[in-house]
C-alpha positions, 0 to 999 in steps of 0.5 A, a space after each residue: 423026355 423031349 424037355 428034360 434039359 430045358 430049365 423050367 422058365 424057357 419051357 414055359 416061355 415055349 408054352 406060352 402061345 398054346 396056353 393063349 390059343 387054348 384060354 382064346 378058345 375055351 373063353 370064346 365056348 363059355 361067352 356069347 356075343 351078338 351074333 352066334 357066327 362070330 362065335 364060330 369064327 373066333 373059336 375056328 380062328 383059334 384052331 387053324 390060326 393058332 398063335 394069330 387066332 388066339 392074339 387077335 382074340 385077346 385084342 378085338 374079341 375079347 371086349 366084344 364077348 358077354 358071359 353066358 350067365 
């Protein structure tokens, strides 16, 4: 296996990005804001903008989102 050698911490460390990204994207599905395109974009931004996408959603969409319920 690809990372069998790396110790456990690193491969985390390498991990971390996608978990962000994908956490960005799954959290903006499940959340409404005030208008629907901005759910879009943010989700859109997450998947062609990976790393970026996801950051940015930590740092402006984040406050912006209301849940769903």
């Amino acid at each position: 296996m690809f990372f069998s050698d790396t110790p456990a911490l690193t491969f985390l460390l390498l991990m971390l990005p996608a978990i962000i990204n994908l956490w960005a994207i799954w959290h903006a599905v499940n959340h409404r804001f005030e208008q629907e395109k901005e759910r879009t974009l943010w989700i859109l931004a997450g998947i062609f903008l990976p790393v970026v996408g996801g950051l940015c959603y930590l740092i402006f969409g984040l406050r912006r989102s209301r849940p769903l319920h």
